[in-house]
C-alpha positions in Angstrom: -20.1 -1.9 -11.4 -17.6 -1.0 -8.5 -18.3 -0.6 -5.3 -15.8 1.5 -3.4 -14.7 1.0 0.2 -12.0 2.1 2.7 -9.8 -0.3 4.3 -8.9 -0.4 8.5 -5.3 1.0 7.5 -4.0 4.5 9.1 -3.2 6.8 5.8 0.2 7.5 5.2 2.3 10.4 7.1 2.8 13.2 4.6 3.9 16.0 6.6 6.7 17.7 5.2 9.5 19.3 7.0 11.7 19.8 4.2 14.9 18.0 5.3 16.9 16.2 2.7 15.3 13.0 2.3 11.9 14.1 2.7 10.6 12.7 -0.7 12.4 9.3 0.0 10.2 9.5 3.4 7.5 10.5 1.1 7.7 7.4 -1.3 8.6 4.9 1.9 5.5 6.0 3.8 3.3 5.5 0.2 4.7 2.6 -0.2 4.6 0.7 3.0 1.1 1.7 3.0 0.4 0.4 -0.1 1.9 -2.9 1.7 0.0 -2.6 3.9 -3.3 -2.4 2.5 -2.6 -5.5 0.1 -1.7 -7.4 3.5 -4.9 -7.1 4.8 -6.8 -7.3 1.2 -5.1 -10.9 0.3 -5.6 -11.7 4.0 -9.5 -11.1 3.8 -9.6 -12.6 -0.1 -6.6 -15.2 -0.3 -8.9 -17.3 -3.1 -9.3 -14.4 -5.5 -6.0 -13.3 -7.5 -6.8 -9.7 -8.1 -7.3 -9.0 -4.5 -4.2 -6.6 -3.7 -3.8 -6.0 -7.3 -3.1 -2.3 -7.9 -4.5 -0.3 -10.4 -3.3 3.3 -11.3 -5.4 5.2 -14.2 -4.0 8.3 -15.9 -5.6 11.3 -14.3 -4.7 15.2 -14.3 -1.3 15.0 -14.1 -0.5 11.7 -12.4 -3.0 8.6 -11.5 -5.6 7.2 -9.3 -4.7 4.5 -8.0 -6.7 1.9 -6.4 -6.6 -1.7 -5.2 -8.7 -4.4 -5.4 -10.6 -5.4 -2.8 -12.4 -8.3 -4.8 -13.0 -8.8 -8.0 -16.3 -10.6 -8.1 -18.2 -8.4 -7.4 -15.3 -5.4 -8.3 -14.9 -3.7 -4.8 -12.2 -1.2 -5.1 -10.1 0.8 -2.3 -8.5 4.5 -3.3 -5.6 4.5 -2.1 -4.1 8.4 -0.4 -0.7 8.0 -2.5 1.2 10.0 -4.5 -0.9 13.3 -5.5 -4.0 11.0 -4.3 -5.8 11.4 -7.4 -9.3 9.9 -7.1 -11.3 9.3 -10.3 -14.9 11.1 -10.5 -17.7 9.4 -8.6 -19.5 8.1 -11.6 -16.1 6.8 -13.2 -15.3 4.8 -10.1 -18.9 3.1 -9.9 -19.3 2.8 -13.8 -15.5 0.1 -13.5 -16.0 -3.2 -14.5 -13.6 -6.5 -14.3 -13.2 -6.2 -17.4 -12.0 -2.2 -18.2 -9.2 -3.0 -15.5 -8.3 -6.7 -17.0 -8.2 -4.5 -20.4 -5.8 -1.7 -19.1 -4.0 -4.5 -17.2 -3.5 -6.2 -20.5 -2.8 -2.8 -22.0 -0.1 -1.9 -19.6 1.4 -5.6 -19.8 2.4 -5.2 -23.7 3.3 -1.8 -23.6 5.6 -1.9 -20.5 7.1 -5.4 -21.7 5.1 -7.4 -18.6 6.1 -5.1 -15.8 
């Protein structure tokens, strides 16, 4: 069962002012915080190799992405990107290791291991 937490990390900027390259800002500012927080995850859990690993689940019209904070036990951190999807409450404590090491594996054949 997860437990979910929030991370030390200011949320990314997402004012928009509508000038040209406002999504690329968009995207940069997600992305560097998504950096960010897998800095500080992998610096806090350097032994455990799914700490910083991202994982996005299909929701409404995008995902919910999340990192992993640890994996034993699963600790997760939502992560403000994109449309910030977060999945319901009860779907986000009922995660195990194991549904994300399946949709990991999932992802891995159909994406060709990207």
């Amino acid at each position: 069962m997860a437990k979910i937490y929030s991370v030390p990390i200011p949320e990314p900027s997402h004012e928009v002012d509508y000038h040209s390259d406002f999504l690329k800002d968009w995207q940069r500012n997600d992305a560097k915080y998504i950096d960010d927080v897998r800095a500080w995850i992998k610096n806090r859990n350097p032994k455990d190799k799914y700490a910083g690993v991202l994982y996005a689940h299909p929701f409404a019209d995008g995902y919910a992405q999340y990192m992993i904070l640890q994996s034993k036990p699963l600790a997760l951190v939502p992560l403000p990107v994109g449309d910030a999807w977060r999945l319901p409450a009860a779907h986000e404590r009922g995660l195990t290791m194991v549904d994300i090491k399946q949709y990991m594996d999932f992802q891995k054949a159909f994406h060709g291991g990207t």
